[in-house]
RODO-2510 file (C-alpha; in nm, 4 decimals, decimal comma):
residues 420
     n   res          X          Y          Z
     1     x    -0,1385     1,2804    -1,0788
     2     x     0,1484     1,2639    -1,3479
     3     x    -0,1044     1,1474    -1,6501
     4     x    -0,4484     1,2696    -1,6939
     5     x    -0,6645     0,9600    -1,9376
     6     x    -0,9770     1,2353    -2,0685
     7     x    -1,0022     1,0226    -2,4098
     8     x    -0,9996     0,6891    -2,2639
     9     x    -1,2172     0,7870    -1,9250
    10     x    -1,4635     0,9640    -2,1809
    11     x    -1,4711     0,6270    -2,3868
    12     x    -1,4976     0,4386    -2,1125
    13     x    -1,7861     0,6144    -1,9090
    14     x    -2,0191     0,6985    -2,2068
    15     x    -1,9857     0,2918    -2,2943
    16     x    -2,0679     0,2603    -1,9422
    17     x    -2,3907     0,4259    -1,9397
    18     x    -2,4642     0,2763    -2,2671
    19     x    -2,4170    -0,0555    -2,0927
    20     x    -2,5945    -0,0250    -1,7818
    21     x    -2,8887     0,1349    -1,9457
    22     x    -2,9802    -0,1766    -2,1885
    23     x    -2,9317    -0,3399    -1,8363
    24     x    -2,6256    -0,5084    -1,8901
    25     x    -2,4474    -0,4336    -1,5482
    26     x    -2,1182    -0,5938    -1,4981
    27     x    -2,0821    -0,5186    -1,0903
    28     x    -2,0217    -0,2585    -0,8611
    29     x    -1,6939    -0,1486    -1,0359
    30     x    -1,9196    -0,0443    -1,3351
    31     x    -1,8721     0,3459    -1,4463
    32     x    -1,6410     0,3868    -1,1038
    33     x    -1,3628     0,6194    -1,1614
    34     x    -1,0158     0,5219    -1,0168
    35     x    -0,6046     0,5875    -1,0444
    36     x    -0,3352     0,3799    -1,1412
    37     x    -0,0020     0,4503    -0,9660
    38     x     0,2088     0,5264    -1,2417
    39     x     0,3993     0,1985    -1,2226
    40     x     0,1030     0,0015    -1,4058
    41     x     0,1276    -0,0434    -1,7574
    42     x    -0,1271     0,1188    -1,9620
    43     x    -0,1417     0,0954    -2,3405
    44     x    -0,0477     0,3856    -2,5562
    45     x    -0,0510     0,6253    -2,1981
    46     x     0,2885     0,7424    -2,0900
    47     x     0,3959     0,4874    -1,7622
    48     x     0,6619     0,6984    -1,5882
    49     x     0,7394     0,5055    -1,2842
    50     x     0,7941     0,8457    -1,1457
    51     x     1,1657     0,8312    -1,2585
    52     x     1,3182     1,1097    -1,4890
    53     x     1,4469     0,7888    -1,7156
    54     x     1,1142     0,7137    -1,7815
    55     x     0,9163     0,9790    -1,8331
    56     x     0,8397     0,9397    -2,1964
    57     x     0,8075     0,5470    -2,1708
    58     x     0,5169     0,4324    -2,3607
    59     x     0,3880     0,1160    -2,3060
    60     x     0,2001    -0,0924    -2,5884
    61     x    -0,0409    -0,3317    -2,3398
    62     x    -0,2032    -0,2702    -2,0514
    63     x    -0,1102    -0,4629    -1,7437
    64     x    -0,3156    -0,7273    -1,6404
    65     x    -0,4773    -0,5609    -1,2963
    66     x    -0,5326    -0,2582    -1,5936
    67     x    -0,6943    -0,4961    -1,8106
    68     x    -0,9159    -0,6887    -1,4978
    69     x    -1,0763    -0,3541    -1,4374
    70     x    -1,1124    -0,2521    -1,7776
    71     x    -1,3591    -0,5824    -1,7804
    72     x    -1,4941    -0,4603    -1,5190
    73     x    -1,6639    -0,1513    -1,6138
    74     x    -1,4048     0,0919    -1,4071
    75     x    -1,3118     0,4471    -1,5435
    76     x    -0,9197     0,4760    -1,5448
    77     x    -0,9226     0,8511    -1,5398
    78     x    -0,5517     0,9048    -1,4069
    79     x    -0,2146     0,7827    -1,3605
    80     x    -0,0919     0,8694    -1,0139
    81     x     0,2267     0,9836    -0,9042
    82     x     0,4500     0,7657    -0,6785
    83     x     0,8209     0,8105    -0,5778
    84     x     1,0571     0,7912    -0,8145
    85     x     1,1118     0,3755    -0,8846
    86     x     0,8548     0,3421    -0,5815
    87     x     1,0577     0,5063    -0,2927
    88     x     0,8882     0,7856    -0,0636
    89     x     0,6534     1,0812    -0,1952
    90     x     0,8945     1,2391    -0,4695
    91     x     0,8971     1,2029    -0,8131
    92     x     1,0467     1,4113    -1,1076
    93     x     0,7465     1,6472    -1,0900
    94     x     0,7841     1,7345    -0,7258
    95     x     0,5897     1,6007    -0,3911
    96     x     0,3148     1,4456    -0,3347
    97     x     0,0920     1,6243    -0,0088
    98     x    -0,1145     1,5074     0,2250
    99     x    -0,4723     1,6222     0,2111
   100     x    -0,5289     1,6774     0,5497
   101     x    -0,1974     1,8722     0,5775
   102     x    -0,1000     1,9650     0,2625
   103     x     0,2696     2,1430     0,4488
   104     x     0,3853     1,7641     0,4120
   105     x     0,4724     1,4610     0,1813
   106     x     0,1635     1,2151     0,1632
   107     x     0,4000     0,9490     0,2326
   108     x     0,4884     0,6605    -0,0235
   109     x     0,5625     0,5055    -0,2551
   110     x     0,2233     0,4801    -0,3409
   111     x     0,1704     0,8301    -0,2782
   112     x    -0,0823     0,9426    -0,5518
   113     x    -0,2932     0,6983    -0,4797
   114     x    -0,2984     0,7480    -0,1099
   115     x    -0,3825     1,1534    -0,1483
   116     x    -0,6240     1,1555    -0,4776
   117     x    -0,8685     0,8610    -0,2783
   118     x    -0,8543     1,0685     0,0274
   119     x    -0,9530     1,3962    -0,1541
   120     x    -1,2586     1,1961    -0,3480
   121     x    -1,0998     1,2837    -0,6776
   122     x    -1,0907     0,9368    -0,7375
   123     x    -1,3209     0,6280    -0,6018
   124     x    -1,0647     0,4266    -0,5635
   125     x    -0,7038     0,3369    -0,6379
   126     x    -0,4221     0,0512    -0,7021
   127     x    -0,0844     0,0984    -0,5209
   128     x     0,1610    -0,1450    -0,4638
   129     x     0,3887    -0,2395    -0,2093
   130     x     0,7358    -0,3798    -0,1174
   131     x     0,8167    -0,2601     0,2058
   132     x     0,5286    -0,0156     0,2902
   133     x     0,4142     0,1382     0,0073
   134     x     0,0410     0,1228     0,0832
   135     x     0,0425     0,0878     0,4195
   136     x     0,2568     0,3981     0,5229
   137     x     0,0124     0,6391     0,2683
   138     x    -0,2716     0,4953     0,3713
   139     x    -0,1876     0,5617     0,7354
   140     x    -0,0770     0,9388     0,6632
   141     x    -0,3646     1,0080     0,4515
   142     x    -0,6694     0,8596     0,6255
   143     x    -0,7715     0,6061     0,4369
   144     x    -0,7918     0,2231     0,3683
   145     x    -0,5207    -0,0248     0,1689
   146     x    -0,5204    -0,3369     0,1143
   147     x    -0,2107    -0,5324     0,0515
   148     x    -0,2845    -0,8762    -0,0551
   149     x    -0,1176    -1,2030    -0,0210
   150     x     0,2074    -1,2112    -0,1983
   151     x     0,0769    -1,4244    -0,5044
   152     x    -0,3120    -1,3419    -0,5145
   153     x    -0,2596    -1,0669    -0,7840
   154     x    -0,0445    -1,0608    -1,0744
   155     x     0,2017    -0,7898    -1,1375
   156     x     0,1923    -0,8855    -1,5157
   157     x     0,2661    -0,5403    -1,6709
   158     x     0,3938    -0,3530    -1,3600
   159     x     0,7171    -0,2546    -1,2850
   160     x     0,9418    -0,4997    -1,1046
   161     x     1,1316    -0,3335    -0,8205
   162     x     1,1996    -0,6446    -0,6185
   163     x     1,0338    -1,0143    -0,7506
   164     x     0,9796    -1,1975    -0,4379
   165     x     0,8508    -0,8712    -0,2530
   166     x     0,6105    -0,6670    -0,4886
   167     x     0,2585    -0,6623    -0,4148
   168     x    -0,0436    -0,4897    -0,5791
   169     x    -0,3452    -0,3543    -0,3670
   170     x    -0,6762    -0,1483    -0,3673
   171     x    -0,6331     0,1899    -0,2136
   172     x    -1,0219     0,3090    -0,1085
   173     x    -1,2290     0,4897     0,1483
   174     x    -1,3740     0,2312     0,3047
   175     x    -1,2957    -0,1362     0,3677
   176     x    -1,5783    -0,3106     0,2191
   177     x    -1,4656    -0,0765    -0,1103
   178     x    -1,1153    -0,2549    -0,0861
   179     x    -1,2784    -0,6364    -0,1409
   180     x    -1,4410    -0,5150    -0,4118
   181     x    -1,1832    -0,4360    -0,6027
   182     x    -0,9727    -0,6749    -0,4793
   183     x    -1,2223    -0,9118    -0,6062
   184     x    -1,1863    -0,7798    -0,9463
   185     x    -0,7960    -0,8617    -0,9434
   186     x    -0,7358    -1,1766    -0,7520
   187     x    -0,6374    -1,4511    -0,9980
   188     x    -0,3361    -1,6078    -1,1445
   189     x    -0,1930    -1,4753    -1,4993
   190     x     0,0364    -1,6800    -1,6540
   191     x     0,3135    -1,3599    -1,7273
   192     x     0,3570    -1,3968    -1,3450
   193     x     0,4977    -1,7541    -1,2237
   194     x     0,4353    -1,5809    -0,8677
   195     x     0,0835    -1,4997    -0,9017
   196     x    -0,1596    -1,8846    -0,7768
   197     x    -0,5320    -1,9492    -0,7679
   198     x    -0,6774    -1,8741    -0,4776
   199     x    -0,9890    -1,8298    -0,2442
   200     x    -1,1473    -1,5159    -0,1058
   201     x    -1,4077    -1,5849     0,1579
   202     x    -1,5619    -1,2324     0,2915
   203     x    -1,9316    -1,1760     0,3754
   204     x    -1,9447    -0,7857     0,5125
   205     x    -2,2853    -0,9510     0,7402
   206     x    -2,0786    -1,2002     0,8815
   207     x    -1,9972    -1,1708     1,2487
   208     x    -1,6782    -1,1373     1,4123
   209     x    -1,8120    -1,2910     1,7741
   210     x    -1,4936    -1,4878     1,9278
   211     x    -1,1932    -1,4169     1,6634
   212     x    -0,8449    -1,3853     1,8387
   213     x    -0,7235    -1,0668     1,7562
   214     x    -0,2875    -1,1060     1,8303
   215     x    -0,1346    -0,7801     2,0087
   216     x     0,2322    -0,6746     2,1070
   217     x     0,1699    -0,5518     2,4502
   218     x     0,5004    -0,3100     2,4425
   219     x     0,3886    -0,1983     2,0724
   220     x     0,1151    -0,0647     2,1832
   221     x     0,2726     0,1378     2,4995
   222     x     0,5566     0,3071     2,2837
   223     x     0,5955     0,5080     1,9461
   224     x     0,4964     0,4853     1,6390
   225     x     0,1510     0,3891     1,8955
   226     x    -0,0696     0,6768     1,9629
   227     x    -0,3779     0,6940     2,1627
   228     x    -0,5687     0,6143     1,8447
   229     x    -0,3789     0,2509     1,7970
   230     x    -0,4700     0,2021     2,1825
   231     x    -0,8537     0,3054     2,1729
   232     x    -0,8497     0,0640     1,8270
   233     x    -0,7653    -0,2263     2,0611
   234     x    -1,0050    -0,1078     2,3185
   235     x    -1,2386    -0,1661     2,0353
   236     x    -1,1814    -0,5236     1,9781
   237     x    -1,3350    -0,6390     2,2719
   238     x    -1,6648    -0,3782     2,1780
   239     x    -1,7447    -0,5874     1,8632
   240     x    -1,7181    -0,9099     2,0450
   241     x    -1,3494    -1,0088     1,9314
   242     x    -1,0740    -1,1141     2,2084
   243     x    -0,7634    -0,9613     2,2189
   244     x    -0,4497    -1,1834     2,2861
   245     x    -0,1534    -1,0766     2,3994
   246     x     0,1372    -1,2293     2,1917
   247     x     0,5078    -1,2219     2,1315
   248     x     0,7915    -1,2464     1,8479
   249     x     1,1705    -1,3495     1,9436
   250     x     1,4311    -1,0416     1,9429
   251     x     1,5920    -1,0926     1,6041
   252     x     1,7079    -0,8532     1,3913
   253     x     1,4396    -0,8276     1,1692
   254     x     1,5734    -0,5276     0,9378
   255     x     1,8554    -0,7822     0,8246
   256     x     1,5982    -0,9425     0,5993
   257     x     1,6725    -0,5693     0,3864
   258     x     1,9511    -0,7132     0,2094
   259     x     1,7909    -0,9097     0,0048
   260     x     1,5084    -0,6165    -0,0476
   261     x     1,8742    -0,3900    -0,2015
   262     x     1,9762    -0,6593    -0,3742
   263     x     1,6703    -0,7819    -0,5841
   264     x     1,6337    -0,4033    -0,6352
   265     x     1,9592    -0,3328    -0,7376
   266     x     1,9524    -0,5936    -1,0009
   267     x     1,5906    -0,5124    -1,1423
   268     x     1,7921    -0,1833    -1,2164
   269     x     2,1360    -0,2711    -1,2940
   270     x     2,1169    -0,1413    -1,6339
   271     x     2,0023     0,2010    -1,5256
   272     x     2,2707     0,1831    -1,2563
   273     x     2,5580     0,1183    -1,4868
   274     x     2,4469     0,3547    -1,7640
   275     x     2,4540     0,6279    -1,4962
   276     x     2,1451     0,7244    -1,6250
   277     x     2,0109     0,6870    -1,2063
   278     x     2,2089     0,9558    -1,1671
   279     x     1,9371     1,1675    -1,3806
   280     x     1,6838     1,0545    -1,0172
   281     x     1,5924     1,3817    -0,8657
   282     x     1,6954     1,2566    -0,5000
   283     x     2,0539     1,1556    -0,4432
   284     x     2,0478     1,1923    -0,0970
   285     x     2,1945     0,8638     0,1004
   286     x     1,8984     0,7146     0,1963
   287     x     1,7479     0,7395    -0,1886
   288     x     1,7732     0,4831    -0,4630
   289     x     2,0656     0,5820    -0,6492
   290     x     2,3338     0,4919    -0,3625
   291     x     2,1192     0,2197    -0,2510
   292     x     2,1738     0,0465    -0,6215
   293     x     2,5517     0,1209    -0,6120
   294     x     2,5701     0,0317    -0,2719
   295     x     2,4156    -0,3401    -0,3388
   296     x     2,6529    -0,4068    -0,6233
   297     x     2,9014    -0,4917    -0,3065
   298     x     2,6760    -0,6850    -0,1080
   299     x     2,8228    -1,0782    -0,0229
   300     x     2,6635    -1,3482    -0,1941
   301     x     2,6944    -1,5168     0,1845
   302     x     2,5306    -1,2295     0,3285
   303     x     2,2362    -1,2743     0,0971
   304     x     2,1956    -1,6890     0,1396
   305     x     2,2330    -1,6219     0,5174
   306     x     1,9690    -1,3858     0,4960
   307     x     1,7240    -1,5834     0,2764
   308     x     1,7394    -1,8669     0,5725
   309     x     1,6924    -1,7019     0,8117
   310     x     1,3998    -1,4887     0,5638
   311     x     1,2479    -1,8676     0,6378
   312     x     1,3099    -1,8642     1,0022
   313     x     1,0007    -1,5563     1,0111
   314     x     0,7816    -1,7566     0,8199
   315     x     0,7854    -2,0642     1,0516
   316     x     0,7691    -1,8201     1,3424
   317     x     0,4299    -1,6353     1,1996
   318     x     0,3122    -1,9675     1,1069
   319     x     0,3396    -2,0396     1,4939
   320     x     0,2106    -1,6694     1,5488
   321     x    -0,0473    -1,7644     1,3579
   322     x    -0,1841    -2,0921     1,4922
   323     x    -0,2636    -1,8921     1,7837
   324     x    -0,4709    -1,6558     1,6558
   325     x    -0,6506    -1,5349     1,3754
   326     x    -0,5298    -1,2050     1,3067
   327     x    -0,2997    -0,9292     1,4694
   328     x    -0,3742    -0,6033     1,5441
   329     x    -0,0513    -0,3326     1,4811
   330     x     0,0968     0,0464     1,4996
   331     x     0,1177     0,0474     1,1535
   332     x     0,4371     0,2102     1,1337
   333     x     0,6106    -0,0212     1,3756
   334     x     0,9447    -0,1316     1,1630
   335     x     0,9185    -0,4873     1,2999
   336     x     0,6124    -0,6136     1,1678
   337     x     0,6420    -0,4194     0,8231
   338     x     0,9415    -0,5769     0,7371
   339     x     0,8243    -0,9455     0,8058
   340     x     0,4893    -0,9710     0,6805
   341     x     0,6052    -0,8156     0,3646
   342     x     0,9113    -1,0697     0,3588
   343     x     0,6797    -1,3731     0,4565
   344     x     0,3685    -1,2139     0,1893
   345     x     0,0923    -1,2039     0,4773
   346     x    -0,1945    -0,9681     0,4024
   347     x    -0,2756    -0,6360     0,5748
   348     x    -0,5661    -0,4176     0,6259
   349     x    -0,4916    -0,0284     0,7311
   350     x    -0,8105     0,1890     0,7819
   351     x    -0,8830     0,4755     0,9642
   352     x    -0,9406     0,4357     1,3360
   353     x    -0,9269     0,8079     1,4421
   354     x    -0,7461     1,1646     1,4690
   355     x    -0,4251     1,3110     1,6544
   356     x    -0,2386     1,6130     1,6352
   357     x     0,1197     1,6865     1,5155
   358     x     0,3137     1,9688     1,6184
   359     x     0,5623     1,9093     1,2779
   360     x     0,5012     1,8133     0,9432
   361     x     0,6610     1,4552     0,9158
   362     x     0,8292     1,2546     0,6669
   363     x     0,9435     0,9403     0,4636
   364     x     1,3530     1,1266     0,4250
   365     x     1,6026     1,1124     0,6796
   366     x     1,6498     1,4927     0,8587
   367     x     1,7469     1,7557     0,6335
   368     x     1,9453     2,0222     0,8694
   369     x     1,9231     2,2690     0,5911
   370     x     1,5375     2,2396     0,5100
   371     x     1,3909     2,1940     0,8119
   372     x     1,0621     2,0185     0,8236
   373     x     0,7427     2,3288     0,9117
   374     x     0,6572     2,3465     1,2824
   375     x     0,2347     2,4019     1,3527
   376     x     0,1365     2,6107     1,6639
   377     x    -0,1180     2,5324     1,7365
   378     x    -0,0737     2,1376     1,6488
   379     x    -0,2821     2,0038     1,3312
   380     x    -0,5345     1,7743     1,3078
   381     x    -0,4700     1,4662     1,1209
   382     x    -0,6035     1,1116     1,0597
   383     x    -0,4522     0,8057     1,1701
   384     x    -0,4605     0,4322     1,0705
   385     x    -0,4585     0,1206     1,2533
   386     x    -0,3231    -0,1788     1,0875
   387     x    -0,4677    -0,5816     1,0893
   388     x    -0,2440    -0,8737     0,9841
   389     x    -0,3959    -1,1555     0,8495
   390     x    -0,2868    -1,5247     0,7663
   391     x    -0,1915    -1,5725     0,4618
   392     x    -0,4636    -1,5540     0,1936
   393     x    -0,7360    -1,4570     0,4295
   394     x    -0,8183    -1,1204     0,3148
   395     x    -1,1604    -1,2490     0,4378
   396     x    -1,0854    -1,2426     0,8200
   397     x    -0,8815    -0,9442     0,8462
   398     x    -1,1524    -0,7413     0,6242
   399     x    -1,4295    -0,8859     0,8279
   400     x    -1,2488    -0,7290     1,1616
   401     x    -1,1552    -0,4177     0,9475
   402     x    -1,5308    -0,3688     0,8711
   403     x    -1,6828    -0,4427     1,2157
   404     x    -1,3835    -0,2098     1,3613
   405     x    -1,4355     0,0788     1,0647
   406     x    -1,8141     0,0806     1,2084
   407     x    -1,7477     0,0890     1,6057
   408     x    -1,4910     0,3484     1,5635
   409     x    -1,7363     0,5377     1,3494
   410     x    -1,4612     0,8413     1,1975
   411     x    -1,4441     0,7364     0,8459
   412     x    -1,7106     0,9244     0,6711
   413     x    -1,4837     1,3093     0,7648
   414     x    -1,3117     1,4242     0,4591
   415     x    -0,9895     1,6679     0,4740
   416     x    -1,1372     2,0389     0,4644
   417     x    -1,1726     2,2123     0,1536
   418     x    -1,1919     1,8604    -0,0568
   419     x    -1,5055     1,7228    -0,1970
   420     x    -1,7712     1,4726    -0,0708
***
């Protein structure tokens, strides 16, 4: 956490129990307490956006997701730390660790999040995501995000790092925990031109008999896969869904990450030519600070070429797509990261089981000089599966998540020496 709320979570929970006692119950958010990454604006609470720049920023209003859960009854209680200007695990107070293996990062950017939900200190979360902000944590850390639709919530009131990519989503324990909330903050807001009304169909009784789960058949036979991601598809066909083998052309997908540096570079162009992202704890290559002056260069050809060929995916997942109803994915694999958050398709990562690592890993390049700790014997950690969906049908994907979150059965174990 960067921010701890005590006044407001006080406020908030003894007007809770006032509430729900005279039997005025406004849903199952009511009295819950969760975390805001740190990127969320929250009214007269510092909103750091993990950055040394910003760490005395004030904001006067709350964001809109802040204020939809405000109505809802929830307990903000903390702001969470993320990596600095939402890249990786650190921010100007340090790291972020996992839980489960608390000798490495948690992941990121939505880092805090990721490692309060999985050590109960909070019932639930919001993260965000641009190019794997909640699914990477939620993978490391065991436990379930959901990263909506480009356009279902509003980011009125968060920070911008890249308009046509940001997305914010529920970080929980459980997958029926993440439609809750996402319930709560679906809905256009008129500060966000992006944000549209839409639908959200999801009945956690409904069955799953005969949906056509996509699959990459190499994927699934190479790394980032583990035996977990393989036993997950094993399970599709134990809760009555079909798997379907399916296929992408050969393009070079991590092209589309021009435009990513560019629309990133000029949210922060100011802080870039003030020299003041120099101040960034990280200035390694790979951080933000050379990726900002690095993008000042980029051709204005490079980016058009780019954005065409940014719709070339779409029309290709839109054929993906009319062949099945959702994909199943190593949720690390670079491919399928990088298009569904260019094209704004939805994804589900939960928990589908346990491996062991032999060496702490890592969102940072390799570090010769600090060497990343070594475990003999290997640890046990959790890992996450990850489901596609089309786009705004949360509904399907969480309907799969739910029926594959109960098969699987390893999402009630909590990381050792955290609370129930």
């Amino acid at each position: 956490m960067i921010t701890l709320t005590p006044e407001l979570a006080l406020r908030q929970a003894k007007q809770a129990d006032r509430e729900i006692a005279s039997g005025k119950y406004r849903g199952p958010l009511h009295g819950i307490p969760w975390g805001a990454k740190d990127l969320l604006d929250t009214a007269g609470v510092p909103t750091t956006y993990g950055a040394e720049p910003f760490r005395d920023r004030i904001p006067n209003e709350d964001a809109v997701v802040v204020k939809r859960l405000h109505d809802a009854g929830a307990v903000l209680v903390a702001k969470l730390s993320l990596g600095a200007l939402a890249l990786n695990d650190i921010w100007f107070g340090g790291q972020t660790m996992n839980p489960w293996l608390l000798e490495e990062g948690s992941s990121g950017s939505s880092a805090g999040p990721a490692a309060a939900v999985a050590a109960g200190l909070v019932g639930f979360a919001i993260g965000s995501e641009t190019g794997g902000s909640i699914v990477s944590p939620s993978t490391r850390c065991g436990i379930t995000g959901l990263r909506p639709t480009y356009g279902r919530v509003p980011r009125t009131g968060a920070m911008t790092l890249c308009w046509s990519l940001d997305k914010l989503g529920a970080m929980t324990r459980r997958v029926e925990d993440a439609l809750l909330v996402l319930h709560a903050i679906s809905g256009p807001d008129k500060g966000d031109l992006s944000s549209v009304p839409s639908k959200l169909d999801f009945d956690a009784n409904a069955s799953v008999s005969g949906l056509r789960v996509g699959y990459f058949p190499a994927w699934m036979k190479e790394s980032p896969a583990t035996d977990v991601d393989r036993a997950a598809l094993e399970a599709v066909s134990k809760v009555g869904m079909v798997p379907a083998e399916v296929s992408l052309p050969n393009w070079p997908y991590d092209s589309l990450d021009i435009i990513l540096f560019a629309e990133a570079a000029a949210a922060f162009e100011e802080l870039t030519l003030s020299h003041k992202v120099d101040e960034l704890k990280v200035q390694v290559p790979d951080a933000w600070p050379n990726t900002f002056r690095q993008s000042r260069f980029l051709s204005a050809v490079d980016f058009v070429q780019c954005d065409r060929f940014r719709r070339k995916v779409a029309v290709e997942m839109a054929r993906l797509f009319s062949k099945v109803d959702l994909l199943l994915v190593p949720s690390l694999r670079d491919e399928m990261l990088t298009i569904t958050n260019f094209t704004g398709h939805p994804s589900l990562t939960l928990r589908a089981g346990f491996f062991e690592v032999s060496q702490a890993r890592s969102d940072w390049a390799p570090d010769p000089a600090h060497p990343l700790p070594k475990f003999s014997p290997p640890r046990r950690v959790p890992h996450g599966v990850t489901l596609i969906g089309r786009l705004f049908d949360e509904g399907t994907i969480a309907r799969a998540g739910l029926a594959l979150e109960r098969n699987l059965a390893v999402a009630d174990e909590r990381p050792p020496g955290f609370g129930l």
